[in-house]
Wavefront OBJ file of the C-alpha trace (Angstrom):
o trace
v 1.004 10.963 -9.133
v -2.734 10.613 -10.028
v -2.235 7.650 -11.820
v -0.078 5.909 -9.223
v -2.485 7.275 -6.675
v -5.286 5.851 -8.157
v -3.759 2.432 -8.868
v -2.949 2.295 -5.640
v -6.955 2.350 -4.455
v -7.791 0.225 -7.287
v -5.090 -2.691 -5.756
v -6.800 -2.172 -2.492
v -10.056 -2.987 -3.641
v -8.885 -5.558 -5.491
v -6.873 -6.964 -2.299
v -9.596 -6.378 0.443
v -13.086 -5.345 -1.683
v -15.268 -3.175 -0.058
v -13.898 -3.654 3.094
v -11.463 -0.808 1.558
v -14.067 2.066 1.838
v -13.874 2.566 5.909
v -10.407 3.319 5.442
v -11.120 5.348 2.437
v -13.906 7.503 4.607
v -11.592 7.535 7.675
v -8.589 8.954 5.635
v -10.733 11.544 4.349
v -12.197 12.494 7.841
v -8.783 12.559 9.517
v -7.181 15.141 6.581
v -10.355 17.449 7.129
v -9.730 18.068 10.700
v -5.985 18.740 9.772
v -7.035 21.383 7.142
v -10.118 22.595 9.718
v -7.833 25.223 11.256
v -7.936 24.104 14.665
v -4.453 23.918 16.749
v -2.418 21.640 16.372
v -2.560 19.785 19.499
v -6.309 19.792 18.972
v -5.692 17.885 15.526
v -3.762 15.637 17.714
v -6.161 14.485 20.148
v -9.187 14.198 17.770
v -7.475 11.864 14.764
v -5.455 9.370 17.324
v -8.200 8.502 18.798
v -10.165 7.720 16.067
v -7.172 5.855 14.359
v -7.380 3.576 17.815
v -10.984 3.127 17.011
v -10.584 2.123 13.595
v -8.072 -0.197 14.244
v -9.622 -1.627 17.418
v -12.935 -2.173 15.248
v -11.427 -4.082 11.933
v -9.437 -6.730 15.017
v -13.184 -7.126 16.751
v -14.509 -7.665 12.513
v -11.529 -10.063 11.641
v -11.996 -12.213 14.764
v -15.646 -12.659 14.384
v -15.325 -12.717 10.495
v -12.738 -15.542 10.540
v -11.868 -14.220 7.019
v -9.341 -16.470 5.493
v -8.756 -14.358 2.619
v -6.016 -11.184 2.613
v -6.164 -10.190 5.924
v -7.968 -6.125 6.202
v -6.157 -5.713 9.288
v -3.242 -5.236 7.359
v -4.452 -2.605 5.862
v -5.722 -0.732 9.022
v -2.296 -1.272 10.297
v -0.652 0.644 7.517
v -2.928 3.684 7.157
v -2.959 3.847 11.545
v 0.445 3.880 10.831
v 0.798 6.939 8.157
v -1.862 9.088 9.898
v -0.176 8.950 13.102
v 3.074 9.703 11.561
v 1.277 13.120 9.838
v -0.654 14.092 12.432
v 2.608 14.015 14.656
v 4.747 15.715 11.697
v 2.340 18.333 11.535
v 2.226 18.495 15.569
v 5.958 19.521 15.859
v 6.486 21.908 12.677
v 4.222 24.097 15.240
v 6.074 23.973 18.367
v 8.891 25.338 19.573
v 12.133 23.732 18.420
v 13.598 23.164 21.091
v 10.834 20.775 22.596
v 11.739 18.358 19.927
v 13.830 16.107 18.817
v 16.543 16.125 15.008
v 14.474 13.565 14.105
v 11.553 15.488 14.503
v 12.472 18.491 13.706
v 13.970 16.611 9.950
v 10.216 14.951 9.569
v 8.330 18.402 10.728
v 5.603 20.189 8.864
v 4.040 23.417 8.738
v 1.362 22.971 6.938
v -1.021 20.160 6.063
v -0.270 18.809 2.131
v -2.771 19.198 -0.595
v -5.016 16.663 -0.793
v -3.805 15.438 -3.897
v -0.415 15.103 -2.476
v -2.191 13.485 0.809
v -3.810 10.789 -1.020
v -0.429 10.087 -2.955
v 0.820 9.623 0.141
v -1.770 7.098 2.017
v -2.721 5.576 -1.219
v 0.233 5.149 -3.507
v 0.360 2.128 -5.050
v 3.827 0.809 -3.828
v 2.431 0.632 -0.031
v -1.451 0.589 -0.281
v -2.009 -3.121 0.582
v 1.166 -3.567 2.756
v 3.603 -0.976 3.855
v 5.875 0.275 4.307
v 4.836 3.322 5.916
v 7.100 5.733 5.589
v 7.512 9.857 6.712
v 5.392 12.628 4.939
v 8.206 14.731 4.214
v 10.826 12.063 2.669
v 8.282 10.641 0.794
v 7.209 14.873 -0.637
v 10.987 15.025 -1.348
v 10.924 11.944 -3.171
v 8.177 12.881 -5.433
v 9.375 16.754 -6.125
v 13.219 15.479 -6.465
v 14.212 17.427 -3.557
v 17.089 16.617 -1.046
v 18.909 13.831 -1.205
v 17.318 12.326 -3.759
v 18.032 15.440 -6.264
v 22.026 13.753 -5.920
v 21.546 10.142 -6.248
v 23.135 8.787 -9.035
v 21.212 7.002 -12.085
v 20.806 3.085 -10.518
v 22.650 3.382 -7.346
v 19.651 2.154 -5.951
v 18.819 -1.064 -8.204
v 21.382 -3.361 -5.934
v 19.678 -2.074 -2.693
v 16.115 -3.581 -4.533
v 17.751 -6.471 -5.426
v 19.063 -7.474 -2.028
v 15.374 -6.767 -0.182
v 13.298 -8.760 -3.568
v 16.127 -11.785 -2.833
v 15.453 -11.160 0.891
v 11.233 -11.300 0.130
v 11.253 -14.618 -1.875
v 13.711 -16.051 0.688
v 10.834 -15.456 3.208
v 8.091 -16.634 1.056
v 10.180 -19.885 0.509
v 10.768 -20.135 4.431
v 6.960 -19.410 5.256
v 5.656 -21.922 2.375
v 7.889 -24.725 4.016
v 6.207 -23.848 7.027
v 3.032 -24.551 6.164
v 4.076 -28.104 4.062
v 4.808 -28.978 7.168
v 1.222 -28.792 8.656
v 1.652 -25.914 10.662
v -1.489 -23.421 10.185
v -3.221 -20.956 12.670
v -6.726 -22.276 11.865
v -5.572 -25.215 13.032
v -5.788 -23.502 16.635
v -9.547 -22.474 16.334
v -10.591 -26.290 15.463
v -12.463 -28.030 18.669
v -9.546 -30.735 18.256
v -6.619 -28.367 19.699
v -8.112 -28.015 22.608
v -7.503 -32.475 22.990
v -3.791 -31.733 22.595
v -1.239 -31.723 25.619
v -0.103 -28.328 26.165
v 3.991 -28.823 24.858
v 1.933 -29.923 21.584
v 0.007 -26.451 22.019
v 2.810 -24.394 22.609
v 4.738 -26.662 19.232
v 1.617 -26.027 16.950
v 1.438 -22.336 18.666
v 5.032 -21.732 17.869
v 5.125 -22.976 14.136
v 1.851 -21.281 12.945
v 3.319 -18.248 14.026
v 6.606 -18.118 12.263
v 4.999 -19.737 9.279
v 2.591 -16.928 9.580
v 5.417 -14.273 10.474
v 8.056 -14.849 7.353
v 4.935 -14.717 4.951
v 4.346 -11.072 6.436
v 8.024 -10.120 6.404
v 8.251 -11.597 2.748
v 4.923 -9.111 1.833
v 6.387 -6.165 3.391
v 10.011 -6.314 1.971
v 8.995 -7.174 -1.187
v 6.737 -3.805 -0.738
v 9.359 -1.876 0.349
v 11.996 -3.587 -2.601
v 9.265 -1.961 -5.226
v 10.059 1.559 -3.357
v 13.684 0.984 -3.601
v 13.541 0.131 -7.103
v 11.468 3.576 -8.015
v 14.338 5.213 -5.872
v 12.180 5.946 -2.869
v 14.048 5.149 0.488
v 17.718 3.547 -1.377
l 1 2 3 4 5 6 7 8 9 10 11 12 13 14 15 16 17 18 19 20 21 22 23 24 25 26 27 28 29 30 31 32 33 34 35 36 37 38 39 40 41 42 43 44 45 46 47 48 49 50 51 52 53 54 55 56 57 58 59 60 61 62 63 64 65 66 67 68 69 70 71 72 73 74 75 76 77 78 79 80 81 82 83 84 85 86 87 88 89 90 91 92 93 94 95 96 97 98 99 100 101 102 103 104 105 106 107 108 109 110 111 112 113 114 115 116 117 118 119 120 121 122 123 124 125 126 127 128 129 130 131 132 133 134 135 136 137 138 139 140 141 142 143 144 145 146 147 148 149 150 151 152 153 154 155 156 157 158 159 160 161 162 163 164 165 166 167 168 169 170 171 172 173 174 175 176 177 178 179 180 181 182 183 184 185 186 187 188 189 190 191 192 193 194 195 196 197 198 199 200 201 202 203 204 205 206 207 208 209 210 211 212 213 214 215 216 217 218 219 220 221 222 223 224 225 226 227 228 229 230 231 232 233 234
C-alpha cells in the first residue's frame, strides 16, 4: 500500500508538477478536521466548502494559465470528488439509520481511516491523475480482502479489463480522428473565430468538444480498466 501510495504521488507530479502540492496540502487539511473530533455535520460544512474553493480556484488558474499541457483541473476534479464522497460516508455512519438511504447506509463509516489508509485511498496510483473515484469503504474492502472480493474467483475479472482497455483505445482512436480533422478548442480562443458565421461556430464548437470528450472518456476507462485488472471494482 505504501508503495502504490507513493507511486501514485510520484505520477502526479510527474503528470501536473508542482501544481500537485495544493492538492497535496488540501488533502491533508481536509483529513485533519475529520480526525479533529468535531461532529460530524460540523466536518461537513467546513471541508465542502473548501473543496468548492479549491476547485473554483484551479478553473480561475487554468483559464488565465491557458496551460496546454495535462490539464490540473482534472486532478481537482478527482480529489473534490473522493473527499466529498468521505466526508459524506463518514456523515451518515453517525446518524440515525433510518434518515438514510441502502446505499448509504452500504458506503457508511464510523470512523475516519488511518492516514495511511487515507492517502492509499486519494493517492493510489491506479486513480491519482484521472479517476475513477470510487467509495471509501469498497475500496478498504478491496485492499483487506473483505466482502465480496474475499469470493471472487482467480481471473474472473481479467475479461471485465479487457472489455473497458478495448473500450479506452477505441476512444483514443475516435478522439485522435477528431482532431486530424482540424477540430481543436484553442482554435476557439484565436481572434479569427470570432470572423466566423455563427453555424461555423456552433460546427467548430461542436467538434472540439467531442474530440475533446472521447479523449477524456478514453483516460478515465483506461483508469478504471487498470482497477479492474488488480480486481478492484470487476
Amino acid at each position: 500500500m505504501i508503495v502504490n501510495t507513493t507511486a501514485g504521488i510520484v505520477m502526479s507530479f510527474y503528470t501536473f508538477g508542482v501544481e500537485v502540492l495544493p492538492y497535496i496540502a488540501y488533502s491533508m487539511v481536509a483529513y485533519f478536521v475529520m480526525k479533529s473530533g468535531c461532529d460530524p455535520s460540523s466536518v461537513v460544512m467546513r471541508v465542502v466548502p473548501l473543496t468548492f474553493i479549491i476547485l473554483t480556484s484551479t478553473n480561475i488558474y487554468e483559464q488565465v494559465a491557458r496551460s496546454t499541457g495535462f490539464n490540473v483541473t482534472t486532478l481537482a476534479m478527482i480529489t473534490f470528488v473522493k473527499q466529498q464522497q468521505l466526508v459524506s460516508n463518514f456523515y451518515d455512519g453517525n446518524v440515525d439509520k433510518e434518515d438514510i438511504t441502502p446505499r448509504e447506509k452500504k458506503y457508511a463509516i464510523k470512523e475516519p481511516p488511518s492516514l495511511l489508509n487515507y492517502c492509499a485511498y486519494i493517492f493510489n496510483l491506479q486513480s491519482s491523475v484521472i479517476g475513477p473515484s470510487f467509495e471509501y469503504k469498497d475500496w478498504d474492502d478491496f485492499i483487506n480482502l473483505r466482502g465480496h472480493y474475499a469470493e471472487m474467483p482467480r481471473f474472473s475479472n481479467y475479461p471485465k479489463a479487457f472489455e473497458r482497455f478495448t473500450c479506452a483505445i477505441l476512444s483514443t482512436v475516435l478522439g485522435l480522428i477528431i482532431s486530424m480533422l482540424g477540430f481543436d478548442a484553442w482554435n476557439m480562443l484565436k481572434p479569427e473565430f470570432a470572423t466566423y458565421s455563427l453555424p461555423s461556430q456552433l460546427f467548430e464548437l461542436f467538434g472540439s468538444l467531442q474530440g475533446c470528450i472521447w479523449i477524456y472518456i478514453s483516460g478515465l476507462v483506461l483508469g478504471e480498466a487498470s482497477l479492474v485488472a488488480a480486481g478492484f471494482g470487476y
